[in-house]
Each structure stands twice: as C-alpha cells, then as structure tokens.
C-alpha positions in Angstrom: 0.0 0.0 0.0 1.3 3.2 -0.9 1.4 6.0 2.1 0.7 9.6 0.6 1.0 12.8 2.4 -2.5 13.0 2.7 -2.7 10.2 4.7 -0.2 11.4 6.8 -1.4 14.6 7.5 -5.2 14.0 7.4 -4.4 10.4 9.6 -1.5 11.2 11.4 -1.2 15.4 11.8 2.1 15.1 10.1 2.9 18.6 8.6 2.3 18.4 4.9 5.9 19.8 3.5 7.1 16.8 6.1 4.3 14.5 5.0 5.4 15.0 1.2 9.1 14.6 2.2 8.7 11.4 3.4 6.1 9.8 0.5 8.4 10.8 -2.0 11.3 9.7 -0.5 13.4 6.8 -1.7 14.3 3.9 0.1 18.3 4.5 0.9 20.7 1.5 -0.4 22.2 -0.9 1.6 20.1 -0.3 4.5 19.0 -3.4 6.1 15.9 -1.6 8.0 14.6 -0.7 3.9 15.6 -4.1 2.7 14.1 -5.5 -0.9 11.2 -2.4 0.0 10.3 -0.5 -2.9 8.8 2.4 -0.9 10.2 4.8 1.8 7.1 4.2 3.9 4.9 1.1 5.0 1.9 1.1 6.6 3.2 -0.1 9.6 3.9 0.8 13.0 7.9 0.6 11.9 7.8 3.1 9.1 5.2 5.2 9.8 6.3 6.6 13.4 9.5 8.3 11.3 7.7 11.2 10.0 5.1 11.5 13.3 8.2 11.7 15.3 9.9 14.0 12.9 7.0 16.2 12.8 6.8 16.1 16.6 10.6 17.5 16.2 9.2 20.5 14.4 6.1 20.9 16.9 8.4 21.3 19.9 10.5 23.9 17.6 13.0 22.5 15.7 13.0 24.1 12.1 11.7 22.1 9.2 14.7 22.6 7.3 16.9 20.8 9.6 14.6 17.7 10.8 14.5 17.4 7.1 18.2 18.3 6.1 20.9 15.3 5.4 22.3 15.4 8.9 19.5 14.3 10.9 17.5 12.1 7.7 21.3 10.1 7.0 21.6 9.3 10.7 18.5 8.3 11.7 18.6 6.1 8.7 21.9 4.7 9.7 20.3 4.2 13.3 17.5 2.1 11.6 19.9 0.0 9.6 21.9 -0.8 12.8 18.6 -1.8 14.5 17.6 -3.9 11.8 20.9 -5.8 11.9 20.0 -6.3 16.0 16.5 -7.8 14.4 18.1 -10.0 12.1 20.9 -11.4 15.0 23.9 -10.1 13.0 24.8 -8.0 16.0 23.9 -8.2 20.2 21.5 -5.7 21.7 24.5 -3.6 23.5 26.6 -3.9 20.4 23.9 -2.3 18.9 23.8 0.4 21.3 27.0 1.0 20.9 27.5 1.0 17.4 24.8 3.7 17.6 26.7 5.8 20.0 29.2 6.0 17.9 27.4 7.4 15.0 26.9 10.5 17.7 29.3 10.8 19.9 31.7 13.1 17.9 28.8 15.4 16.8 26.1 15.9 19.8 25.1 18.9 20.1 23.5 19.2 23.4 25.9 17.6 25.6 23.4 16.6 28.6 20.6 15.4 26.2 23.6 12.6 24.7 24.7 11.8 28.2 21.5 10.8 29.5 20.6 9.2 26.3 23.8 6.7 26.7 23.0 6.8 29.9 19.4 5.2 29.7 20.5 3.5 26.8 23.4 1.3 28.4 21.0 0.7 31.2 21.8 3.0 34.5 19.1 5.1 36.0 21.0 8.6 36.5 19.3 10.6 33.7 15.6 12.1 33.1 14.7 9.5 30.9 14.2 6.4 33.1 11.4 8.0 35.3 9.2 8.5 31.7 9.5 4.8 30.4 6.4 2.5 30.3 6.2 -0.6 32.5 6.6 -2.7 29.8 10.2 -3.8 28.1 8.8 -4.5 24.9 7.8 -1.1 24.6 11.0 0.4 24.4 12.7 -2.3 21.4 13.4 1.0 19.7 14.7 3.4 21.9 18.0 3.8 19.9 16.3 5.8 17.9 16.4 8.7 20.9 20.4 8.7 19.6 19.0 10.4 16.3 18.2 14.1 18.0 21.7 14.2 18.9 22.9 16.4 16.3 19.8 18.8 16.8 20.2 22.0 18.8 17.9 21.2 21.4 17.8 22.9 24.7 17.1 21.1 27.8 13.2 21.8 28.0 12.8 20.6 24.3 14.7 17.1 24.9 12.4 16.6 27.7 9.2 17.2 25.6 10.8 15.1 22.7 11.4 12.0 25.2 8.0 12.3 26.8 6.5 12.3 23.2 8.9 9.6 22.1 7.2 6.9 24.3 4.0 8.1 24.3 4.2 8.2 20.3 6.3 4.6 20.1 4.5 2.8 22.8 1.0 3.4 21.1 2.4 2.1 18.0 4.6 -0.8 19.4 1.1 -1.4 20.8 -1.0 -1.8 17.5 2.0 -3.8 16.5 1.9 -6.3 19.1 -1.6 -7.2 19.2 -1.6 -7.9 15.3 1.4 -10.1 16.1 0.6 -11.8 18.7 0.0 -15.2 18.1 3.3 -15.1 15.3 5.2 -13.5 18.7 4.2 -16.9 21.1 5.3 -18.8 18.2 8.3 -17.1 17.7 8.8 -16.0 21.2 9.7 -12.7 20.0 9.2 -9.3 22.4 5.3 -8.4 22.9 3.7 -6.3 25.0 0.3 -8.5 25.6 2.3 -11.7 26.3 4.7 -9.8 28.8 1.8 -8.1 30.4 0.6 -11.7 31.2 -3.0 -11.6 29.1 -4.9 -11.2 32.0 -7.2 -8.7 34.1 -4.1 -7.1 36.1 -2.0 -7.0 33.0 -4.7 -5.6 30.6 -5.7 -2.9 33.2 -1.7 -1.6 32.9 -1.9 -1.6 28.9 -5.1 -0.2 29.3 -3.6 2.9 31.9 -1.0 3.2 29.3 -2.8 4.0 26.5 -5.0 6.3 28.5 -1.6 8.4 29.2 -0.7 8.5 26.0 -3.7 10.0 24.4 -4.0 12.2 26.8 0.2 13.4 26.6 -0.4 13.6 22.7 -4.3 14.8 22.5 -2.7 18.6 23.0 -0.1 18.8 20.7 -1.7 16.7 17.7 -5.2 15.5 18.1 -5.2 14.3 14.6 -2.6 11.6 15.8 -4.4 11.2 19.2 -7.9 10.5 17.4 -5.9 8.3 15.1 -4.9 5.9 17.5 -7.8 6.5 20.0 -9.8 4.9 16.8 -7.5 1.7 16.4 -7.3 1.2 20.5 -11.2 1.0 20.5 -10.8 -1.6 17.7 -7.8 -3.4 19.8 -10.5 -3.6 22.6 -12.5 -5.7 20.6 -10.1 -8.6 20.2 -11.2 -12.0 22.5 -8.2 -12.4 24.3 -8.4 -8.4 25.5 -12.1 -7.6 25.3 -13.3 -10.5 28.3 -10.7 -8.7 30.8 -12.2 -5.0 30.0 -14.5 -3.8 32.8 
C-alpha cells in the first residue's frame, strides 16, 4: 500500500511539507531496516512513526529545514539500519547500542541530552529518561532511535518534551503492532507487549492505563494523531483475548 501525504497529514497530523518529504522519498541503499522495500514508507507501525516523530521535532521547535536536512535524515537512517541488523541477529543488543553511539558521539550537540541518552541507553538510571519509560520492556525495542536528535540543537526543556512524546508516540504504535502479532510472537517468542503483560485482568488494566496516558500526553499537541490511534485502541479492545478482561 502506498502512504501519501495526505494520509499522513489527514491520519496522522504530520505537517504536509514533512508528510510529502517522506512519500516521495526513496528507500536509501544498503540499509537493512529498507531491505528488498520498494517504498520509503509502510503502513506499519515501523515506518510510519518516522515522519510523526519527525513532525513532533518541528512541533516542539526545531526548524523544518533541519529535521528534514541530510544530517539528521542520513543518521536516523543509519540508526534504523543498525537496528535492523539487531533484528536479524547479526549484531547483540548492546553492540547495537553502541554501534549507535558512535554514530553520535563526535557530533552531539546538546551535551546533557547525549549523556542521558547513553546513559538510559546502556541501562543505569542517572538521567531524566528512566522516570518516563512505560512498565513494559517490549515497549522500548526501539529506543536507539532517541540517539537520532543528537545532532539537533535542542535545549534542555525541548529534549524533555521530545522524550516524553517519544514513548508516548512509540508505545502506542509498538502497541497496534503487538496485538496484530501476537499469536506469530508466542510462536516465535519474540518481544510483545500483551504476552509480557501476562493476558490477563491485572496485565490488561496496565496496557489499558498506558494507552490512556498517552492519548491524553499527545491529545494537546496533535489531536489528529491522538484520534488516530484512540480509533485503532477502540478496535484493539475488541479482540477476545483483550475484550473479556475489559471492565
């Protein structure tokens, strides 16, 4: 299926010079996370939170120009690739992390923004990020992607507001994600949210709380995006293995 910018501005909020940047965009070679795909974006959870969360970039300030410049666009591709080599076992989840680190390290620009970001990322607690994750480690299978603001002139107040959006945008996708996977992911025994929240009235309740959160974190700054997924969670809700542990 082919995802225009209308779709991603009518569906998602995305602005529509970002929007069109992203549906004509090529795939770039020899990037494992674009593999054999034809298209720039999917309609999936995987592709389509790139421009949202490059959008939500611009919403918090950052000039369009620059979210869409080759700086920030090559590395956040290069992040994807290295996370798609993680997916395929060619590399461990901390070489991973560190392979991504090093994309950044020798260009950061705001220095406490890296720090805690390779902070969280290499699993310690001293930063601001660790008090804003969800309860759920399947949530956050894509967090290197935080490495990717980096290079952007961010002040303090505006990496806080990116982070808090981060998860609230990621989770609610990782979300849709999971519960279309879910029976492929006990099979597989990949990461899901519904199997690590137990499938049952305690566990549901904390997906449930979650979602909540998150629609109301992104209702204010793009309802578009908040209605969006406020539509598919009501559809989610319907599934048998969910719907019997709703009150």
């Amino acid at each position: 299926m082919f995802v225009s910018a209308g779709f991603l501005a009518i569906r998602y909020g995305v602005h529509d010079e970002i929007a069109q940047f992203f549906a004509d965009r090529e795939p770039p070679a020899n990037n494992l996370y674009w593999h054999e795909k034809l298209m720039y974006l999917r309609p999936s959870p995987g592709y389509l939170f790139i421009p949202v969360m490059v959008d939500m970039l611009h919403r918090i300030g950052i000039n369009r120009e620059i979210v869409l410049g080759d700086t920030y666009i090559h590395l956040m591709e290069a992040i994807g690739h290295i996370s798609a080599k993680q997916e395929a076992n060619l590399v461990t989840h901390e070489e991973a992390i560190e392979e991504c680190i090093n994309l950044v390290k020798n260009q950061h620009v705001n220095e406490n923004y890296y720090n805690a970001v390779v902070d969280y990322l290499r699993g310690s607690n001293n930063n601001f990020i660790s008090p804003m994750v969800t309860p759920f480690k399947a949530l956050h299978r894509g967090d290197v992607f935080l490495l990717s603001a980096c290079v952007l002139d961010l002040t303090d107040e505006q990496a806080k507001k990116f982070v808090r959006y981060w998860f609230a945008v990621i989770s609610s996708f990782l979300l849709m994600d999971d519960a279309d996977d879910i029976e492929v992911d006990k099979r597989t025994g990949d990461e899901n949210t519904f199997l690590e929240s137990g499938i049952n009235k305690e566990g549901i309740e904390r997906i449930k709380q979650l979602i909540i959160t998150n629609l109301t974190i992104l209702q204010p700054v793009n309802k578009p995006l908040a209605n969006s997924l406020d539509a598919k969670f009501i559809e989610i809700a319907e599934l048998p293995f969910i719907k019997e542990y709703l009150n």
